[in-house]
C-alpha positions in Angstrom: 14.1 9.9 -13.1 10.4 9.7 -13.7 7.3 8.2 -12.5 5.7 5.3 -15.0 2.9 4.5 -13.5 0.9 3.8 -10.5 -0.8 0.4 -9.0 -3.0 -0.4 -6.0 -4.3 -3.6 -5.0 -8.1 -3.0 -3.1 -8.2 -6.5 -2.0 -4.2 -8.0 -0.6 -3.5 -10.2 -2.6 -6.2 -10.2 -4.9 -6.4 -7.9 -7.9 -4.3 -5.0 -9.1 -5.3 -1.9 -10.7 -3.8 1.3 -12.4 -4.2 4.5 -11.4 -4.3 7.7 -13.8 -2.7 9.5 -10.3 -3.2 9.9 -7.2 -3.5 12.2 -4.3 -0.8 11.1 -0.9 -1.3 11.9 2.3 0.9 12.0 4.9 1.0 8.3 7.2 -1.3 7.0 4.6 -0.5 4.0 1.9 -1.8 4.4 -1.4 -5.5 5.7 -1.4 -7.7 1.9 -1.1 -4.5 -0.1 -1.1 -5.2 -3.6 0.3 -7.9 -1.7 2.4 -9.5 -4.9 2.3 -8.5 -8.5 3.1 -9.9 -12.3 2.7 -9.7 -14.4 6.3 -9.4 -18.5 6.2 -10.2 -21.0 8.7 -7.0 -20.4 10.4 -7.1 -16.9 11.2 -6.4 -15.7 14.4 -6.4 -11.6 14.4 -8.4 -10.1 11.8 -8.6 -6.4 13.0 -9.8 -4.2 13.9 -6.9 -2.4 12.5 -3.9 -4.2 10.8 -2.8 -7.6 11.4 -0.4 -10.0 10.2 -0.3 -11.2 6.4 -1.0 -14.9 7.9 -4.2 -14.0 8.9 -5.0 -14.1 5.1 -5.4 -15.4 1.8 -1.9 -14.6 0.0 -0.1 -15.2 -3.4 2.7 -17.4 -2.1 0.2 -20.2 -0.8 -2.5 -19.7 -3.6 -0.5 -18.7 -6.9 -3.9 -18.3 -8.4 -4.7 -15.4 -7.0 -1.9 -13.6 -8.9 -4.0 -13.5 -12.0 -6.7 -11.6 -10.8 -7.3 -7.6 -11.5 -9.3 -5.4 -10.3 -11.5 -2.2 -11.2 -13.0 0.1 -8.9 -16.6 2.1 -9.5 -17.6 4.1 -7.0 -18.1 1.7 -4.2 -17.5 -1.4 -6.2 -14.9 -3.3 -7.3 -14.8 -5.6 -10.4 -12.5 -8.5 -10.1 -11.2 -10.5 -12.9 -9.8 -14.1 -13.7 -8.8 -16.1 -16.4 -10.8 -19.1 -14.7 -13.9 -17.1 -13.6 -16.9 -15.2 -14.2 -16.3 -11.1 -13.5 -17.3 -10.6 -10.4 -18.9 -7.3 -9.1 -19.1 -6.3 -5.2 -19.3 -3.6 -2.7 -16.6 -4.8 -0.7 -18.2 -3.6 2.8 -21.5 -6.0 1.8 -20.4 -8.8 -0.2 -17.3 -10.5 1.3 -19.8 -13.8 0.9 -19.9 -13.4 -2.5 -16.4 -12.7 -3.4 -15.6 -16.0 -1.1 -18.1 -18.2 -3.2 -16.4 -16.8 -6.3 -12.7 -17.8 -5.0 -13.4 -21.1 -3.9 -12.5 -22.7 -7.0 -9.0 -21.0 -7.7 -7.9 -21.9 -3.9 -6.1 -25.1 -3.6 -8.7 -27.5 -2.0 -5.9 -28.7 0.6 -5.0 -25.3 2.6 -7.8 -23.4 4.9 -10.6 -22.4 3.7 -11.4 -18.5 2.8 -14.0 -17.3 5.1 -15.0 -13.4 4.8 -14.0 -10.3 3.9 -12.4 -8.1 6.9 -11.3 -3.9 6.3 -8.7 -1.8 7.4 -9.1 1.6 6.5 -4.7 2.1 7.3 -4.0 -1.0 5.1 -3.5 -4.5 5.2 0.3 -4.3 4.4 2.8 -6.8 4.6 4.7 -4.2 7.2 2.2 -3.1 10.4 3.2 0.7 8.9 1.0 2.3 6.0 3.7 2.2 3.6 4.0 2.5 -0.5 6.4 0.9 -1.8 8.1 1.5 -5.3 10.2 -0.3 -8.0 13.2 0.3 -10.3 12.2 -0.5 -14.3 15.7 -1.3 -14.2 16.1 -3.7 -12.1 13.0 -5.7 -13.3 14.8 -5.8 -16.5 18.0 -7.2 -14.8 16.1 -10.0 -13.7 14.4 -10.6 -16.9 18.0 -10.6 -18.2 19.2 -13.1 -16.0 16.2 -15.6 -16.4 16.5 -15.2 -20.3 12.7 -14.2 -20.2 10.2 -11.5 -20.3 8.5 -11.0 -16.9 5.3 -8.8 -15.8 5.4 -6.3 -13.3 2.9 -7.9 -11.5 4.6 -10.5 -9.9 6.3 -8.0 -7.7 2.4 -6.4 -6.9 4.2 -3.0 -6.5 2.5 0.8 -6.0 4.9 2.9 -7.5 7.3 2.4 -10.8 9.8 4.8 -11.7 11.9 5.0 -14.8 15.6 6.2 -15.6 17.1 4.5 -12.5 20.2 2.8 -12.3 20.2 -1.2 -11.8 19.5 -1.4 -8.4 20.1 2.4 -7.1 16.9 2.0 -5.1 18.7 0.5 -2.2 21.2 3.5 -2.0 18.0 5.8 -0.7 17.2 4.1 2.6 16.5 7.0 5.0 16.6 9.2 2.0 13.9 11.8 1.0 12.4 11.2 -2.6 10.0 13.7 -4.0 8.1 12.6 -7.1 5.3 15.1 -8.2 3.6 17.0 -5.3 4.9 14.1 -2.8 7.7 13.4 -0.7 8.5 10.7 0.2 10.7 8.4 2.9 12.5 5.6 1.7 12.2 3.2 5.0 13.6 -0.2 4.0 14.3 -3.2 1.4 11.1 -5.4 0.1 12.3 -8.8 0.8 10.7 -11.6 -1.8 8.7 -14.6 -1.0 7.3 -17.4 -3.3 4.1 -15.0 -4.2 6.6 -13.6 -7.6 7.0 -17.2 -8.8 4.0 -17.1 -10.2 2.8 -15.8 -13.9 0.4 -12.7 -12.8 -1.7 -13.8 -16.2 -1.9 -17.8 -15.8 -1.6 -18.0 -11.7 1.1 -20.4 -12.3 4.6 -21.0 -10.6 6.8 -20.7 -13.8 9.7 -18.9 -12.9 13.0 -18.9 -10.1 12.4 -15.2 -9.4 14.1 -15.9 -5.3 16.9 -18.0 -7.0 17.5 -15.2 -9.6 17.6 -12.2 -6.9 20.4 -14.1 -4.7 22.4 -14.0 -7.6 23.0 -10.8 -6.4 23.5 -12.4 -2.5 20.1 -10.8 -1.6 16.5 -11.4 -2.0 15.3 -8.0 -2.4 13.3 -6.6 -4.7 12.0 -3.0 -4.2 11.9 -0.6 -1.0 9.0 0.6 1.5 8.5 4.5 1.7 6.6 6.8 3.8 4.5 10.2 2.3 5.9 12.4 4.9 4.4 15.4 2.9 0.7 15.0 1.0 0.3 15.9 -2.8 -0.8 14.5 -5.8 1.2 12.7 -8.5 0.8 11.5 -11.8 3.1 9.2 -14.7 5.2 11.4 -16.4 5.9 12.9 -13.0 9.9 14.4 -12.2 11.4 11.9 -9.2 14.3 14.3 -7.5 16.1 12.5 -4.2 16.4 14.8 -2.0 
């Protein structure tokens, strides 16, 4: 098995981005990983520290948002759509901005977005600062069974590895997994919401991705890991369990 590449996501939910590598600490996520969230009218916790994925602006409520990418430069991040203008902003200083700029991808009948709010552990779906990481094999299944090509992206995943059986990701929990420099603990199973209906380049619902996965009786796609010892890794990278 084999690391194929690396993805973070600076703002949840908004924007994706590959990494050439990447150095892993120990209790950390993926370095910038959703270090950064959008708040709505309806938020109720907002930090300091992590809080609950409700609090934000997410995928499975605004499908939209699944077509954006992102590019980091020193302190800025460039974020991309297919419906707007590139948008270029230091994160810490421009949450205005990058609300202005979302305003007309987000359906006009849910809460509004409202700022930008950090979190230097992560905003991750799970209160622990976890990586997750997905089977190349097991995307393909899916594709298989829907009789279509699929991007990665609708699963917004850190870590994919290559040369895995269908599935064999689930056989690891509480396994150790070291890929590059890294080791890794596999923790638990990613279970799917509505966010990986949508096309990552269109931001539109066009596929049964939940209905697909319970094929298989489950609604799983992926698993949650923790670094438990720091190092740097890299695509091309041996994975060896442990």
């Amino acid at each position: 098995m084999k690391l194929a590449s690396i993805w973070r996501h600076p703002v949840k939910a908004i924007g994706r981005e590959e990494m050439a590598s990447a150095r892993l600490e120990v209790g950390r996520t993926l370095p910038l990983d959703r270090r950064w969230a959008v708040t709505h009218e309806n938020t109720r916790d907002s930090g300091p520290g992590w809080a609950r994925k409700a609090n934000f602006l997410r995928g499975v409520s605004g499908p939209s948002l699944m077509a954006v990418t992102a590019e980091t430069s020193g302190d800025a991040i460039i974020l991309r759509h297919p419906d707007r203008p590139d948008l270029t902003i230091d994160p810490d200083r421009d949450g205005d901005r990058l609300v202005d700029w979302l305003a007309p991808i987000w359906r006009d009948d849910l809460p509004r977005p409202t700022g930008l709010v950090r979190c230097d552990t992560g905003f991750t779906d799970v209160p622990d600062p976890w990586i997750s990481i997905h089977n190349h094999a097991s995307h393909r299944a899916v594709e298989g069974r829907l009789g279509r090509p699929l991007s990665i992206h609708r699963w917004r995943g850190n870590l994919w590895l290559d040369d895995m059986d269908l599935w064999h990701e689930f056989e690891l929990l509480d396994r150790d997994i070291q890929i590059g420099e890294a080791v890794l603990r596999v923790r638990q199973r990613i279970t799917r919401c509505r966010a990986t209906e949508a096309n990552p380049d269109t931001g539109e619902r066009d596929a049964d991705t939940l209905g697909t996965l319970r094929s298989w009786d489950h609604q799983d796609f992926g698993i949650y890991a923790e670094v438990i010892r720091s190092g740097t890794i890299a695509p091309g990278a041996p994975v060896q369990i442990l």
